[in-house]
ZAMARGU-4260 file (C-alpha; in steps of 0.2 Angstrom, whole numbers, plus 5000, padded with zeros to 4 digits):
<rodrens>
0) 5087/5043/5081 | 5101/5054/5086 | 5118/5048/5081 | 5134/5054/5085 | 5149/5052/5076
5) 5160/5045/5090 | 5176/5036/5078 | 5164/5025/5071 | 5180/5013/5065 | 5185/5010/5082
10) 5177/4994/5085 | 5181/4981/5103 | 5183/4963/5103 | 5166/4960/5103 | 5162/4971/5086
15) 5153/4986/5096 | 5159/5002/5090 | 5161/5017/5103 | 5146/5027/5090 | 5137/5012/5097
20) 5139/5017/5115 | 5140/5036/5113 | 5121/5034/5104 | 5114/5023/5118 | 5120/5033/5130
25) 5113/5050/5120 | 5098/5038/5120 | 5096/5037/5138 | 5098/5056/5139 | 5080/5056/5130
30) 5072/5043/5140 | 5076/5027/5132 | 5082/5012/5138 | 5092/4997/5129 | 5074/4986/5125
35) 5070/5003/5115 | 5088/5005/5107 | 5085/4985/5100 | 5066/4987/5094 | 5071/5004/5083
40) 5087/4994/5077 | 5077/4979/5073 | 5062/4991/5067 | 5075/5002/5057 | 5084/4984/5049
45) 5067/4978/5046 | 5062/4993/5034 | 5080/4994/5025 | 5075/4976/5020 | 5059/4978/5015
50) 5066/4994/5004 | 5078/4985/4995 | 5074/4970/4992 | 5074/4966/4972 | 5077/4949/4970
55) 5074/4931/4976 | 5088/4925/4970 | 5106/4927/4962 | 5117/4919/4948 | 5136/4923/4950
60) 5146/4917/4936 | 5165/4917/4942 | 5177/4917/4929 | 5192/4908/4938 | 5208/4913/4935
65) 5204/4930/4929 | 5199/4937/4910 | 5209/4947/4899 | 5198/4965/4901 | 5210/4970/4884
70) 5207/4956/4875 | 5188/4956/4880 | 5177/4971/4887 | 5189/4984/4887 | 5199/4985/4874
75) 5214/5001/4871 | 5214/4998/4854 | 5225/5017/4853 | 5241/5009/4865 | 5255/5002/4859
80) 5253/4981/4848 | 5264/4974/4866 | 5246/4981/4875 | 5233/4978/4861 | 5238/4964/4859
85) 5230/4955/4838 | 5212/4958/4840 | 5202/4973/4833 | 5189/4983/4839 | 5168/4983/4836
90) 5153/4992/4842 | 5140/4989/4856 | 5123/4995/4857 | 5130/5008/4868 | 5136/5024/4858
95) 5155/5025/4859 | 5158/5010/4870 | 5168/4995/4861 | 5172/4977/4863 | 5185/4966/4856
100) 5180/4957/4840 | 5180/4942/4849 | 5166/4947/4860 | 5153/4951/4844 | 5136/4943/4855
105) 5139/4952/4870 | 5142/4968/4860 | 5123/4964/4852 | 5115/4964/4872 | 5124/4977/4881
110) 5106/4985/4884 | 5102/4969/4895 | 5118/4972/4908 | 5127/4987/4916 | 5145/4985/4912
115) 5159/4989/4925 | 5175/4994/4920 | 5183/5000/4936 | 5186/4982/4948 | 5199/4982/4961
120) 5203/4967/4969 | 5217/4973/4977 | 5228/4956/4977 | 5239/4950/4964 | 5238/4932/4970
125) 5224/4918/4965 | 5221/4910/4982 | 5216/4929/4991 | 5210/4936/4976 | 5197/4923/4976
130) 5196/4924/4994 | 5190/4942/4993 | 5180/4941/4979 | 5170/4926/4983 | 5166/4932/5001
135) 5167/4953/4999 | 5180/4951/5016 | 5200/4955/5016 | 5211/4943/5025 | 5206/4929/5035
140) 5199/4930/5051 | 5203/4925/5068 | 5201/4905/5069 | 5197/4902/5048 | 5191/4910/5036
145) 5175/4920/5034 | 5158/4912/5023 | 5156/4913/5006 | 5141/4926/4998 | 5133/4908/4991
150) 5134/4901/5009 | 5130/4916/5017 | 5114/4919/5005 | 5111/4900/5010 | 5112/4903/5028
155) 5099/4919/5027 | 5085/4916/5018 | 5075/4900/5018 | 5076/4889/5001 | 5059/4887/4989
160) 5060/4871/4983 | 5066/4854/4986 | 5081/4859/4977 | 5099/4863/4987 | 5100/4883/4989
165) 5115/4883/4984 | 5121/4874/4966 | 5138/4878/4962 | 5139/4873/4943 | 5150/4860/4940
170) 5158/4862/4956 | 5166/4874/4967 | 5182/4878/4956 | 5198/4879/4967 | 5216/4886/4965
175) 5221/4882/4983 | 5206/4890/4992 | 5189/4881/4988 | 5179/4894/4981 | 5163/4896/4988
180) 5165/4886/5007 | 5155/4887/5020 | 5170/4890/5033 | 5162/4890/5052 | 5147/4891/5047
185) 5145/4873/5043 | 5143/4860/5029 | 5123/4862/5026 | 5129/4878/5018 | 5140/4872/5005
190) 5136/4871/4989 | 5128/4855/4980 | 5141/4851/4965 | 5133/4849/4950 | 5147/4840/4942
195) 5153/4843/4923 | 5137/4844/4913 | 5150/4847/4899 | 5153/4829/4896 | 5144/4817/4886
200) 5139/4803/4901 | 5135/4816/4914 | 5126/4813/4927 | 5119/4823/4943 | 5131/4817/4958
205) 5118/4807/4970 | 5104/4811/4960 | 5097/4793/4957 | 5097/4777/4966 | 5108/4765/4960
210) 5100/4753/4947 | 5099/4738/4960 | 5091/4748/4973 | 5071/4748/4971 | 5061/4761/4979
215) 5053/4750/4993 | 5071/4747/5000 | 5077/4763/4999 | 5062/4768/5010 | 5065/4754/5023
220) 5083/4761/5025 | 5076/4781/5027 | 5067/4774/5042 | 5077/4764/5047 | 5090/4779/5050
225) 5079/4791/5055 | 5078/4777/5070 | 5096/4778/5071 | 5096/4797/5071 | 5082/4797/5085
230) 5094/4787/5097 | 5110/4798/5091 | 5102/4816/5095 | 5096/4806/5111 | 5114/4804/5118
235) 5122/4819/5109 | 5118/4835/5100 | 5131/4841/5088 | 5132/4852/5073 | 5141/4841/5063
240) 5126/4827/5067 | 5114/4840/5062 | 5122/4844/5047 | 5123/4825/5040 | 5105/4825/5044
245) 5100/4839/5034 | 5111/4832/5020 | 5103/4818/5022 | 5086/4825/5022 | 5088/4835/5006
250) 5096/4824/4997 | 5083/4810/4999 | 5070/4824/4993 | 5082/4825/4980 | 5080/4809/4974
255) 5062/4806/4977 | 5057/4822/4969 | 5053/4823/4951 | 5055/4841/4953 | 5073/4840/4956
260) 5076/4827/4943 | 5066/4837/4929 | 5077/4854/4933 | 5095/4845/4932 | 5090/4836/4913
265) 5094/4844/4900 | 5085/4834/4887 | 5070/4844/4893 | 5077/4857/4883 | 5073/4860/4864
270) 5085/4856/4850 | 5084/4876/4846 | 5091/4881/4861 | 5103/4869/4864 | 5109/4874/4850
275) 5108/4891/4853 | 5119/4890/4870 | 5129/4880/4862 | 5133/4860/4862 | 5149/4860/4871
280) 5158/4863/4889 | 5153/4882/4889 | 5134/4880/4883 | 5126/4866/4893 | 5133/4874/4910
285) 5128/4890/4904 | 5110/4880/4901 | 5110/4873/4915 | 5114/4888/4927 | 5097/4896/4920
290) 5087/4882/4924 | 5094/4880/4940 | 5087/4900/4940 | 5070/4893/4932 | 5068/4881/4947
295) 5071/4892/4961 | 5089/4889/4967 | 5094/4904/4978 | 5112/4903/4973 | 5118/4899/4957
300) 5139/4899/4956 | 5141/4894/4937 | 5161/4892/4937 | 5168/4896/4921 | 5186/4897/4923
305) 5200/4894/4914 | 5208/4912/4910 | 5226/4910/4920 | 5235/4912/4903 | 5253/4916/4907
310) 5257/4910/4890 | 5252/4909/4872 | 5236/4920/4880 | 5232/4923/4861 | 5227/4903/4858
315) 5220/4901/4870 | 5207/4916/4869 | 5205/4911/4851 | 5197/4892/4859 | 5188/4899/4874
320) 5182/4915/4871 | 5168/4913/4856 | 5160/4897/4870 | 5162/4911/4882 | 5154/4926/4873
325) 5139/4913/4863 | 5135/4904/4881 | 5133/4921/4892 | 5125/4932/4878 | 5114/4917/4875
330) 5110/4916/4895 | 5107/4934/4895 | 5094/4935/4882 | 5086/4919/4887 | 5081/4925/4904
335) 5076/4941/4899 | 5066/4934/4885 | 5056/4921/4902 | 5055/4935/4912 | 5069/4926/4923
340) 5080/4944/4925 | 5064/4953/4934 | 5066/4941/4950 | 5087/4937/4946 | 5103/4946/4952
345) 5114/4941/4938 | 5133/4944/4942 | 5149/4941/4932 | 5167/4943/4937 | 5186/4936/4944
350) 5199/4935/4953 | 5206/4950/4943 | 5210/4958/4927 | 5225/4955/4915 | 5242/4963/4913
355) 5243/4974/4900 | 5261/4974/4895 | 5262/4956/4885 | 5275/4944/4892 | 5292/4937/4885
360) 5280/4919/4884 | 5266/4929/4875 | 5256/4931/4888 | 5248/4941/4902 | 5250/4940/4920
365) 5239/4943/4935 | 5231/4959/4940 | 5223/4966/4954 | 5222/4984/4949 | 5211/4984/4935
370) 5197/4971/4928 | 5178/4970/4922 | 5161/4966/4928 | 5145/4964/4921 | 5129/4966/4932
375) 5111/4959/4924 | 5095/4959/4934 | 5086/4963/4948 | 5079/4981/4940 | 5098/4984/4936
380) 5096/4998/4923 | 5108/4992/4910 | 5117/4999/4890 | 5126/5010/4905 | 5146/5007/4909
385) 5152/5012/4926 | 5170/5018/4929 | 5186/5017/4916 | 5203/5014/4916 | 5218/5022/4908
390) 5225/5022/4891 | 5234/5008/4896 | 5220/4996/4906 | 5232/4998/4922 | 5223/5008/4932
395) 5205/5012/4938 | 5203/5032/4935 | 5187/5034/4938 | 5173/5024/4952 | 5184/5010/4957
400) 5174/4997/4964 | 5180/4984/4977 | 5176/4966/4984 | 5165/4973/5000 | 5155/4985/4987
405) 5151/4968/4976 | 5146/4957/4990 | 5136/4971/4997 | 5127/4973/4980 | 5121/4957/4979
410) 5117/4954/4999 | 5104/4970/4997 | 5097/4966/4980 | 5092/4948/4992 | 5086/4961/5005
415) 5100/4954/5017 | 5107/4962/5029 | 5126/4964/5025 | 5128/4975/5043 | 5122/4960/5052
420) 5133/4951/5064 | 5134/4932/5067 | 5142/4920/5077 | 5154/4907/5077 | 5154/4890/5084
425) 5165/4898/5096 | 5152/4914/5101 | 5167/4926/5093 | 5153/4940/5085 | 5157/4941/5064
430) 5149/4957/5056 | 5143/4951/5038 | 5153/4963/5027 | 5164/4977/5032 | 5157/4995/5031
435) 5152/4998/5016 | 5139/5003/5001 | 5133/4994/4986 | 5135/5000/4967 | 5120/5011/4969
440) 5123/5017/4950 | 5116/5002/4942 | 5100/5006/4948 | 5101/5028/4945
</rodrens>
């Protein structure tokens, strides 16, 4: 196809580039028309696809509030105690490339994942931070804000079970913007809430009948409201209507599905690995984000937040961070170990990284210039770590790697395409992701 650069950044109102028309009317110079332009575009979309498609589905684990990268996965043990902070130093199965001492089982399985050093979110503030990272977008777009990658993965591809597509794990964690939302593209792309499986009398939220509902009545009332539905879709279509009937679809296969139930209990599991994730807040959503995997789910956000320590940073990483490191090494090696991470984009990151300079309140503030990432799964060639940062931890020196780059990485390993547009409620034309490339180095 000829293709001529024409200011490929200068898009209308309606998201068409002038390239767009400078190569359809460098088209017609050779003889083809507009049909032709659309059956090589949609020929050209179909074969990038089919290329780069390398998983069925992701797991995303978001550490809200953003983790330490000194105090965890990259550590400056050379700068000054105010930046160093009290933990040593250990080795990984990666020659030369250390951990904190507080990070001793990830440090064993750096062969399973590729570790990022170099994220820049680019915002210093929860609510957009999160923004960004959980939708690969800056800013917020004309009449709300844009989809979630969960919701937009949901909206993309088809689910395989019974199951929601989309389980966010124990729910969508929120500062002041709900992480993970649908936005316009409406409510049967939000994510089912797990609820926290941390606690002792959990329960899946809507995932039984109540103890004096049998099943026979539960079954008159399904057709008694399908009835009900029938006569509403008669006098009104809506989106909203549609999307209370597929709640109300999946969720009653929810209910009657052994499947479903079978997948969310995690007395299923053996002794041995409970114990091996770990009996306690981190471990059983960390158990139950890989059998959400195990079952199929498309989109798996296992929220494990908690890191906006602006004080006493040091206690507090002494509590989470051994949960943190057991649970995700323990994930990682139990899903390489099923064959899970052949079929599985596993992801991990936040908002942003932390301060390096420690605080007059002994901790470490917000920051969008510097943070890590791991990347598991999907043919990902991991024990390699991409980009670094300075002597400090303030900067990105080398491969800096921003929200767009992340969201496009996972929409490709989905075979999705992230150049795709969509529309609003309103017909306003919504290009997926701005232009950009996914990390190609975690599969070179």
């Amino acid at each position: 196809m000829l293709d001529i650069d024409a200011g490929a950044g200068q898009k209308l109102c309606s998201g068409v580039t002038r390239r767009d028309f400078v190569r359809l009317g460098s088209l017609s110079v050779l003889g083809l028309t507009l049909p032709d332009l659309l059956r090589l575009e949609a020929a050209r979309a179909a074969e990038k696809t089919a290329q780069k498609t390398r998983a069925k589905n992701v797991l995303l684990i978001y550490l809200g509030g953003g983790l330490t990268h000194h105090d965890t996965m990259d550590p400056k043990p050379d700068a000054p105690q105010e930046i160093r902070g009290k933990y040593g130093v250990i080795p990984t199965t990666i020659a030369g490339v250390k951990f904190s001492s507080m990070m001793p089982e990830l440090a064993k399985c750096t062969d399973i994942f590729a570790l990022c050093r170099s994220q820049v979110t680019g915002s210093d503030h929860h609510e957009t931070a999160a923004q960004w990272m959980l939708t690969g977008n800056y800013g917020v777009m004309q009449g709300g804000d844009y989809p979630s990658i969960g919701a937009i993965v949901t909206h993309e591809t088809t689910p395989l079970n019974t199951l929601p597509p989309y389980v966010a794990i124990p729910k969508n964690h929120s500062f002041t913007w709900e992480l993970g939302k649908a936005a316009w593209l409406g409510e049967r792309y939000e994510s089912f809430k797990s609820g926290a499986c941390g606690d002792a009398n959990w329960k899946v939220p809507n995932l039984s009948l109540l103890s004096d509902v049998p099943q026979e009545r539960l079954n008159r009332r399904e057709g008694m409201l399908k009835t009900i539905d029938n006569l509403a879709r008669r006098v009104e279509a809506s989106d909203q209507l549609s999307s209370m009937d597929s709640f109300y679809q999946r969720a009653t296969q929810m209910i009657l599905s052994s499947e479903a139930r079978q997948a969310f209990d995690l007395s299923k599991e053996t002794d041995k690995v409970r114990d091996t994730y770990g009996r306690d807040f981190w471990g059983n959503q960390a158990l139950l984000a890989r059998r959400m995997v195990e079952a199929n789910v498309r989109f798996v956000l296992l929220c494990q937040g908690g890191w906006d320590a602006h004080s006493n940073i040091f206690p507090s990483c002494d509590k989470s961070l051994p949960g943190f490191d057991r649970s995700v090494a323990a994930l990682l090696r139990d899903m390489e170990q099923r064959g899970l991470l052949k079929d599985t984009l596993v992801a991990m990151y936040g908002d942003f990284g932390r301060t390096s300079k420690i605080n007059k309140d002994n901790g470490r503030d917000h920051w969008g210039n510097a943070g890590v990432m791991l990347f598991a799964g999907a043919g990902i060639r991991g024990g390699q770590v991409i980009g670094t940062t300075d002597e400090r931890g303030e900067y990105v020196t080398e491969r800096p790697i921003r929200p767009p780059e992340i969201a496009a990485t996972i929409y490709s390993a989905l075979g999705i395409d992230y150049e795709k547009v969509l529309y609003t409620p309103q017909n306003r034309p919504v290009r997926i992701l701005p232009e950009c490339e996914p990390i190609k180095e975690l599969w070179t």
